[in-house]
C-alpha atoms as one frame of an Amber mdcrd trajectory, in Angstrom:
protein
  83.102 107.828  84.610  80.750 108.632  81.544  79.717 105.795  79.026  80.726
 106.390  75.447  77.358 107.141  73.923  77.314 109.910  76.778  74.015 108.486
  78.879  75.065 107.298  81.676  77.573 108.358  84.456  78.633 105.831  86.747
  79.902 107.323  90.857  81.846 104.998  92.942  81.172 105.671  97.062  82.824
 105.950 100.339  80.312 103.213 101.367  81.884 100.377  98.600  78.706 101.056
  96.637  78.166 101.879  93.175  75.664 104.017  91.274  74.528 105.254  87.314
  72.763 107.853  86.906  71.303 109.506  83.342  73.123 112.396  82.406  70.838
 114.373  81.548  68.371 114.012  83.977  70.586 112.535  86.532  67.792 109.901
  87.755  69.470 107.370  89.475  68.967 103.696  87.136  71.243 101.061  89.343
  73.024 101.075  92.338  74.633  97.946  94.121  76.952  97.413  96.804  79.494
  94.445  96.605  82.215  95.714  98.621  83.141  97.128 102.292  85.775  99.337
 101.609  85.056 102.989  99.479  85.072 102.453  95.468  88.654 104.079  93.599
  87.902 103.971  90.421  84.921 102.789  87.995  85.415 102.860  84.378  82.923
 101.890  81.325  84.460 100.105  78.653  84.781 101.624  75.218  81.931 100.018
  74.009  79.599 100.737  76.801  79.016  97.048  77.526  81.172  96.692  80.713
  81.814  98.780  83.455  84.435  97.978  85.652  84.879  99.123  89.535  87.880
  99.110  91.553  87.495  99.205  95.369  90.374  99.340  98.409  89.168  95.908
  99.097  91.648  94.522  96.369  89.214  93.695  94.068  87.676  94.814  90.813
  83.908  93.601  90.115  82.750  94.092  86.184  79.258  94.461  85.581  77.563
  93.611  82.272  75.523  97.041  81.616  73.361  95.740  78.896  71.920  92.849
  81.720  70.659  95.139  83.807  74.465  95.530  84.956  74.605  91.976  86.332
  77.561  91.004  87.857  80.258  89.200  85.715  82.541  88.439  88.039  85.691
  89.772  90.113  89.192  89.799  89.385  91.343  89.478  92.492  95.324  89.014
  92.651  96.165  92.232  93.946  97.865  93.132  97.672  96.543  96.352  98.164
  93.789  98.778  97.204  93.193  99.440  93.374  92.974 103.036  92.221  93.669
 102.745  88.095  91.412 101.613  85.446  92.505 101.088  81.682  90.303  99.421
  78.868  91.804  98.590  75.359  90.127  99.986  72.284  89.045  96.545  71.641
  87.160  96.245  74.895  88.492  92.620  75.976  91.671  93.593  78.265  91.903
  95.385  81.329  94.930  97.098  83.372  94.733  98.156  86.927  97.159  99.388
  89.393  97.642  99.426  93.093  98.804 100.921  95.943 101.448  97.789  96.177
 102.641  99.022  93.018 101.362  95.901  91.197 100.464  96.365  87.674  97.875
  93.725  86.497  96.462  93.153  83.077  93.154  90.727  82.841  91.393  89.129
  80.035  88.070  90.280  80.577  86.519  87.362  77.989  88.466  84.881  79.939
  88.410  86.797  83.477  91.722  85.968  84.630  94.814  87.304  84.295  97.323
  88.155  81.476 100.609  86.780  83.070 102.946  86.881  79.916 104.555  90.030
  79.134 104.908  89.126  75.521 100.739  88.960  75.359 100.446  92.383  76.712
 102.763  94.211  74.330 100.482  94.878  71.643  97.772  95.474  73.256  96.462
  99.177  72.758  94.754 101.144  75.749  91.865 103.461  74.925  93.156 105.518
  77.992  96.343 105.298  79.763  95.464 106.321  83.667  98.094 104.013  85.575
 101.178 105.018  87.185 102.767 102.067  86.468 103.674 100.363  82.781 106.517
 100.910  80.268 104.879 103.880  78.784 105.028 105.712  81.751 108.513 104.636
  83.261 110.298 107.922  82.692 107.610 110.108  85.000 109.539 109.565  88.546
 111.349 112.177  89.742 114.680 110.999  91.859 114.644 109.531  95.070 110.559
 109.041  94.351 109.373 106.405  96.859 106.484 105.253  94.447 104.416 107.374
  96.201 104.644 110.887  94.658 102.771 110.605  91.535  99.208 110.175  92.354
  97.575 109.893  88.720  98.445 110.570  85.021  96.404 110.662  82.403  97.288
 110.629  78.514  95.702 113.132  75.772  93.163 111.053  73.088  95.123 112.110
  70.422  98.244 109.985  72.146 100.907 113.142  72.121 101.132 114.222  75.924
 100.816 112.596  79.375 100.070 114.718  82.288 100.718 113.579  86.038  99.908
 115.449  89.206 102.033 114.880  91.858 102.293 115.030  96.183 104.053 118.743
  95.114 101.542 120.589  93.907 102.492 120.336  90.302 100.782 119.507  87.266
 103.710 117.682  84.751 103.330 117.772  81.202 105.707 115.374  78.915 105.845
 113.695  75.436 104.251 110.432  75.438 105.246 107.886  75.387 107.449 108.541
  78.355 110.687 106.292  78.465 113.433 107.814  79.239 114.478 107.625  82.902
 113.854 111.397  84.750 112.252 112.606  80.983 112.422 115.889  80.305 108.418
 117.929  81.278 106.651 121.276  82.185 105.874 121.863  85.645 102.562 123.675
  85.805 101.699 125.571  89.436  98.375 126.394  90.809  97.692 124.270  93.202
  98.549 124.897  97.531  98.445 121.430  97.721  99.240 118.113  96.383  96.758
 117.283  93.290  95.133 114.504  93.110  93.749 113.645  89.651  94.403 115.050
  86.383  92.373 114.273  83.208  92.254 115.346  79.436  89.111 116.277  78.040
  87.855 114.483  74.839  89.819 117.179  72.746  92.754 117.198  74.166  93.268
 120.690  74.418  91.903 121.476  78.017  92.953 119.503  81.339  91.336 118.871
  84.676  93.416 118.861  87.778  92.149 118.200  90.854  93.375 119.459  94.377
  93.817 118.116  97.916  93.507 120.037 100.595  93.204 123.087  98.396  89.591
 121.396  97.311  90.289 123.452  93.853  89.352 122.121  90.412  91.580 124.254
  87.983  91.311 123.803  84.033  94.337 124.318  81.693  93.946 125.306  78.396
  96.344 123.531  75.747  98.100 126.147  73.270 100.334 125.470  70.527 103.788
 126.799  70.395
């Protein structure tokens, strides 16, 4: 994941360790291990204060990047492995999802959790990555075991979500997403289920990443 000023690039291991690296020159400035289990996601915060790492130990650390990235502290309350990372705009709150199909929202100021659904409604996410939320509810296909959608990602300027499934597809819709089954585009060109898909800063070009296919494809965005 790349800080906001575009300097540094922080890569989660297999190992449970962490490193960020310029990105221009790529020279390694931190790296830390914390956890056992391989890192799922690590996202910097909007305004390149906080990065936060998500590991299939359960847990996600956040690291203060302007102290030398000294550990904050680490959020724990979920059953299974995290593998989605969402800051608000504003930088203070935090959603994360899980294999246990828990979605979690923290107070990052406070460090613990946001329990009260009516304190998470207005709350507005700088990216929208989970599987999980009431934005999102309409992207399960029937008879989906929870399993089948493997990551979404919404466009900056807040008009489409893609998903990539266990099918091989890349899904477009209209976000939000509420409507049970909602209406999409399947995109093919994957041979095997994708893994990630993300928008690029401008919305009109998407990343999907493959499986077993080991194929990065880009799709260009073009207006009807």
């Amino acid at each position: 994941n790349g800080a906001p000023l575009k300097q540094l690039i922080a890569v989660g291991m297999s190992n449970g360790g962490f490193c960020v690296l310029e990105s221009g020159t790529f020279a390694q400035v931190f790296e830390a291990t914390h956890c056992r289990e391989a890192i799922q996601e690590i996202r910097f915060s909007p305004n390149g204060q906080l990065l936060a790492v998500a590991s299939r130990d359960n847990f996600v650390d956040v690291y203060q990047v302007l102290s030398g990235f000294a550990h904050l502290g680490r959020l724990k309350g979920h059953s299974s492995f995290v593998e989605h990372l969402d800051w608000s705009r504003d930088s203070r709150f935090l959603q994360s999802a899980c294999g246990a199909h828990e979605r979690l929202v923290w107070d990052i100021q406070a460090m613990h959790r946001v329990s009260q659904a009516a304190s998470q409604r207005d709350i507005e996410w700088d990216t929208f990555t989970s599987t999980l939320g009431f934005d999102v509810m309409g992207i399960w296909p029937k008879f989906a075991d929870g399993t089948d959608i493997n990551s979404v990602s919404r466009s900056n300027d807040l008009q489409l979500l893609a998903s990539g499934d266990d099918f091989g597809r890349v899904n477009l819709f209209r976000y939000p997403v509420l409507v049970e089954h909602a209406p999409h585009h399947s995109l093919k060109g994957h041979s095997s289920h994708v893994l990630n898909v993300r928008w690029l800063a401008d919305s009109r070009r998407l990343i999907s990443v493959g499986g077993h296919d080991r194929a990065v494809l880009q799709w260009l965005r073009v207006p009807l």
